[in-house]
C-alpha positions in Angstrom: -52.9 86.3 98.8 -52.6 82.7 100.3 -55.5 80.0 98.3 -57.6 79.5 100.7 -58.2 75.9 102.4 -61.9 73.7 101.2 -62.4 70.1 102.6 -65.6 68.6 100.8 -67.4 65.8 103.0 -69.9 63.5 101.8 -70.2 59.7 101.2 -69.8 58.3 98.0 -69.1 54.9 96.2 -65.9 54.2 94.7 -67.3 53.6 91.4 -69.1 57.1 91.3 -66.2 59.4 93.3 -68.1 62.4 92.7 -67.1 64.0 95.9 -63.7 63.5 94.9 -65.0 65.6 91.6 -66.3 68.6 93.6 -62.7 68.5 95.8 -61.1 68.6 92.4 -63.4 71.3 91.1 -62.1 73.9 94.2 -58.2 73.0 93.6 -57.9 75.9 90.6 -58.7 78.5 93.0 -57.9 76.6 96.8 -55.8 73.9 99.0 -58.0 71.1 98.8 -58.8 67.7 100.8 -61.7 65.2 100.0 -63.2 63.0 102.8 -65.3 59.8 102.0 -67.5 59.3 105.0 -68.3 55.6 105.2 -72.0 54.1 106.1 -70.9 53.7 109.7 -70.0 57.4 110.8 -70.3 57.1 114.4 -67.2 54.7 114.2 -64.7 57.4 112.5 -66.8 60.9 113.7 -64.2 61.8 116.3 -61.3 60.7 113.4 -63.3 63.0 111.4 -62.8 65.9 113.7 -59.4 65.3 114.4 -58.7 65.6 110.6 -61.1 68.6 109.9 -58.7 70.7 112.9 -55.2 69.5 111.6 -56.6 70.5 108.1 -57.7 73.9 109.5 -60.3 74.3 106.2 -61.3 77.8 105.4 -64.4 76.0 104.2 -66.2 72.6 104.5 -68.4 72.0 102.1 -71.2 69.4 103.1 -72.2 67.0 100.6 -75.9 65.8 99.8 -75.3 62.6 101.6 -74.1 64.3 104.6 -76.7 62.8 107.7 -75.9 65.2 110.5 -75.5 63.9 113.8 -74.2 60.2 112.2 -70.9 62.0 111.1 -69.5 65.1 112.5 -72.7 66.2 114.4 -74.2 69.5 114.8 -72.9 70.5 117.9 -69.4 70.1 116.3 -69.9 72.4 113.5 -71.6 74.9 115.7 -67.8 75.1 118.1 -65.7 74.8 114.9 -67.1 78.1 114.0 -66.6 79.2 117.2 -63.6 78.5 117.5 -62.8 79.9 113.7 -65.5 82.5 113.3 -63.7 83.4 110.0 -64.4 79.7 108.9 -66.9 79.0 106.1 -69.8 75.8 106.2 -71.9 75.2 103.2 -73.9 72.5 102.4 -75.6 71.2 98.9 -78.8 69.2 99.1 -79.1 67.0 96.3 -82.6 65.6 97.4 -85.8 66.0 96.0 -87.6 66.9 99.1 -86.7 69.1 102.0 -85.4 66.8 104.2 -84.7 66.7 108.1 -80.4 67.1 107.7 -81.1 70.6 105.7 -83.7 71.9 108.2 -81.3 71.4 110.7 -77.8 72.4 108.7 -79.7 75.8 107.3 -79.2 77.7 110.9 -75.9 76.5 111.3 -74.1 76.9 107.7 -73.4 80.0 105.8 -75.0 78.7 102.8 -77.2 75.6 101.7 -77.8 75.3 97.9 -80.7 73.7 96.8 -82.0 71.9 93.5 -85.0 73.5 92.9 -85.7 77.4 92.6 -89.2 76.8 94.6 -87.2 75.6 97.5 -85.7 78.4 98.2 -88.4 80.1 99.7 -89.7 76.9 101.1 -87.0 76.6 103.1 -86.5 80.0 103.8 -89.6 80.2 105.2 -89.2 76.9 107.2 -86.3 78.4 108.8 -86.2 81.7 109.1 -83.0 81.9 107.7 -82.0 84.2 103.6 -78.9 82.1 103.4 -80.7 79.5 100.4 -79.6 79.8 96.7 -80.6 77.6 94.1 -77.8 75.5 92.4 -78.3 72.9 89.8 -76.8 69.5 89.5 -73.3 69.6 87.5 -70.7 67.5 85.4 -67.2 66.9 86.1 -65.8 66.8 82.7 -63.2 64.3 83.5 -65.9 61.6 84.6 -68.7 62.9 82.3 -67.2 63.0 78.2 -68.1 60.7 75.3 -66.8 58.3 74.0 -65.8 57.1 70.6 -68.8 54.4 69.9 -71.4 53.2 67.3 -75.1 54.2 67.7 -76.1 50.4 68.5 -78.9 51.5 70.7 -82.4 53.2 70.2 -83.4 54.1 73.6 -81.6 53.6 77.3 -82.6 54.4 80.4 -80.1 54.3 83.5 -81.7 55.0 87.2 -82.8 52.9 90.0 -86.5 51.0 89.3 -88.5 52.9 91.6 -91.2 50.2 92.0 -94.9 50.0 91.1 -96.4 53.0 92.8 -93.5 55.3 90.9 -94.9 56.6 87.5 -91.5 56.7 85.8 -91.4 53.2 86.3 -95.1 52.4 84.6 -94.1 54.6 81.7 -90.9 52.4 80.8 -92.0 49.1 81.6 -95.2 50.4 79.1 -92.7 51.9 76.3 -90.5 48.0 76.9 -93.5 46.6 75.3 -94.5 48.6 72.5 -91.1 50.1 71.8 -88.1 46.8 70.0 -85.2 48.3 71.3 -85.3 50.0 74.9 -82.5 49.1 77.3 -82.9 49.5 80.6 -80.0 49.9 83.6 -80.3 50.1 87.5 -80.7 48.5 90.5 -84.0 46.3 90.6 -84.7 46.4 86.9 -84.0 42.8 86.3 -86.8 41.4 88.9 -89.1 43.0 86.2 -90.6 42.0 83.1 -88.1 44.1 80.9 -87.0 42.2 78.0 -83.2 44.0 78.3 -82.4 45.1 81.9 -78.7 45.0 83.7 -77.8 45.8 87.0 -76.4 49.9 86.2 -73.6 51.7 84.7 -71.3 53.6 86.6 -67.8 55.5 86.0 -66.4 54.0 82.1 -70.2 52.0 82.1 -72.0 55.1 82.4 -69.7 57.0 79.6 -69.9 54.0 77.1 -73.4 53.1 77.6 -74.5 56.6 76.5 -72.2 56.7 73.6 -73.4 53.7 72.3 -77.5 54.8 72.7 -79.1 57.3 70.0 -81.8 58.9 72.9 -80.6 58.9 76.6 -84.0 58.4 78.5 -83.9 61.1 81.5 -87.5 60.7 82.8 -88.8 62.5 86.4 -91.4 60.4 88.7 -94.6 62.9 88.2 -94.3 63.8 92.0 -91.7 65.9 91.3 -92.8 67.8 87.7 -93.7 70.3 90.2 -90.2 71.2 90.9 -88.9 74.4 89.4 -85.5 73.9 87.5 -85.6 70.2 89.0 -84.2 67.5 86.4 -82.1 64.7 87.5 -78.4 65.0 87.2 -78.5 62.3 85.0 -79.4 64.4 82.4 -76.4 66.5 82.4 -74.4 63.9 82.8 -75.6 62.1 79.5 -75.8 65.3 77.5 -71.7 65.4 78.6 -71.6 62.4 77.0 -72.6 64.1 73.6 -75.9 61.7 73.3 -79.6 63.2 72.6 -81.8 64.0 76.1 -84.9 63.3 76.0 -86.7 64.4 78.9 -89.3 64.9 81.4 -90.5 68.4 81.3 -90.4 70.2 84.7 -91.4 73.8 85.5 -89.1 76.6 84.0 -86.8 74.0 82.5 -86.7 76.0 79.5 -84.8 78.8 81.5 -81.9 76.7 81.6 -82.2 74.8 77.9 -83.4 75.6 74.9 -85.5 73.0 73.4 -84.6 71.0 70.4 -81.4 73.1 70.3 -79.7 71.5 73.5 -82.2 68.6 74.6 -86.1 68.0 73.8 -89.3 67.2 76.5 -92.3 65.6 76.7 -95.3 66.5 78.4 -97.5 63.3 78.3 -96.8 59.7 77.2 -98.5 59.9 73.6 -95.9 62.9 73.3 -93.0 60.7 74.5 -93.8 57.9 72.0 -94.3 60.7 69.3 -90.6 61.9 69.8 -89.1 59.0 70.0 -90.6 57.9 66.6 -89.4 61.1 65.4 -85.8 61.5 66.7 -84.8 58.1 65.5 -85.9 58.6 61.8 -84.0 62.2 62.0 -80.3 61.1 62.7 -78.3 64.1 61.2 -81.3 66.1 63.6 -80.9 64.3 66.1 -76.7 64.8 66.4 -76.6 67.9 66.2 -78.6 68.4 69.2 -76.7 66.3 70.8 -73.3 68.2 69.9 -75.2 71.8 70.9 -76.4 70.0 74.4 -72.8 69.0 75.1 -71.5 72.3 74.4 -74.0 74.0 76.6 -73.3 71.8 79.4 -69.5 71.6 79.4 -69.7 75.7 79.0 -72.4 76.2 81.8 -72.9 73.4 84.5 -69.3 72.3 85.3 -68.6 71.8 89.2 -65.5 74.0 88.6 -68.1 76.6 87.7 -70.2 75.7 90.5 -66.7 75.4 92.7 -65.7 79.2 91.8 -69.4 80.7 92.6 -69.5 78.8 96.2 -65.8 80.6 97.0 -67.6 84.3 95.8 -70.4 83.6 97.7 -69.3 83.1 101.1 -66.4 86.2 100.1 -63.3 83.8 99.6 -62.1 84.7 96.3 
């Protein structure tokens, strides 16, 4: 039986090529190509047709920063399927919200996965449509590993600062002041007060920043606590780098980890400052959480995992 033939699309930096990641993911069990759509997709969308055709993809796998009618356009998936009713469309929202591009993509596709359980029958009822399955955010091994590094640092945070009104913000620019050793890395950080801020960590960054930290931060704004299964991919990607998650707690998260075997949570921020106190006074502790979280993730959330299930879902392997 000839592999069958999966083009991923989606727009990503070339410091974070994780659409790249999920076209390497599929090459085990398929032909694969990887598109980077640029900011400007109305420039390149007939290109991007005219490579989609001479590719002839069994599948097209539509990445979360696919923005409809800016790149290939709903009217031209709707005739490629036409034209190749045996042809396969999925799409992965990686938003926390429902947003207008997965309204729109859920009539047309043959599957969007989402990355919270509770959307599934939000969206299912928005639309009218049972193709929905809940899919969480995954590592590529080869981007997400540890690396050899001395515990220099207490606590690290790495994500955007979300400004005043975003709670995860307050609670780190509060733990910067009572906490010595908190560094903090993302986009607007250092406009703040934060006594050690960069700009981010990405690609060898991201890998040696987390080796070097004793807790990985992985906090969720409290807008989105209500999200079953929802945690950021962050978090898998810094337990794949064999350092201790601490994290928000969301609803159900313990269906997916086992606390203070793979990861630990808080629930409030007297909580947070309790287990921080505690995890850096319990090193040996502390480790070997961090070894059992790495093994859990590299043995359950890979995207070659994640590659494998989309191909048995829509019936091509």
């Amino acid at each position: 039986m000839n592999k069958p033939r999966v083009m991923f699309m989606s727009r990503w930096r070339a410091g974070a090529p994780r659409g790249q990641s999920w076209a390497n993911a599929y090459h085990t069990w398929a032909v694969t190509a990887a598109i980077p759509l640029p900011d400007n997709g109305l420039v390149y969308r007939d290109a991007f047709g005219k490579v989609i055709e001479s590719f002839d993809p069994d599948l097209i796998h539509l990445g979360p920063t696919y923005w409809g009618d800016k790149y290939l356009g709903y009217n031209f998936l709707r005739s490629f399927k036409r034209r190749k009713p045996s042809s396969r469309i999925v799409f992965r929202q990686g938003d926390n919200r429902i947003g207008r591009v997965c309204l729109e993509l859920t009539p047309i596709v043959d599957v969007v996965y989402v990355c919270a359980a509770n959307f599934v029958q939000e969206l299912q009822g928005m639309t009218g449509c049972a193709n929905v399955k809940f899919m969480p955010a995954g590592i590529d091994p080869e981007l997400d590993y540890p690396v050899d590094a001395e515990k220099q640092i207490d606590l690290l945070f790495l994500g955007n600062y979300g400004g005043s009104k975003q709670s995860r913000s307050d609670v780190l620019l509060r733990l910067d002041k009572e906490l010595d050793d908190l560094w903090i890395g993302g986009p607007g950080w250092r406009d703040t007060n934060a006594r050690h801020s960069f700009r981010g960590a990405f690609g060898d960054d991201f890998r040696r920043w987390n080796s070097r930290a004793k807790i990985g931060l992985c906090l969720v704004p409290s807008q989105h606590t209500h999200l079953e299964l929802y945690y950021p991919a962050r978090l898998v990607q810094t337990m794949a780098t064999r350092t201790f998650a601490l994290a928000t707690y969301t609803s159900r998260l313990e269906e997916l980890f086992t606390r203070k075997v793979h990861l630990d949570w808080y629930s409030s921020y007297d909580e947070l400052v309790d287990l921080i106190h505690y995890w850096l006074k319990h090193d040996e502790e502390r480790e070997r959480v961090a070894q059992q979280g790495y093994e859990h993730v590299l043995k359950n959330f890979t995207l070659k995992q994640y590659a494998n299930r989309v191909l048995r879902d829509v019936g091509l392997i």
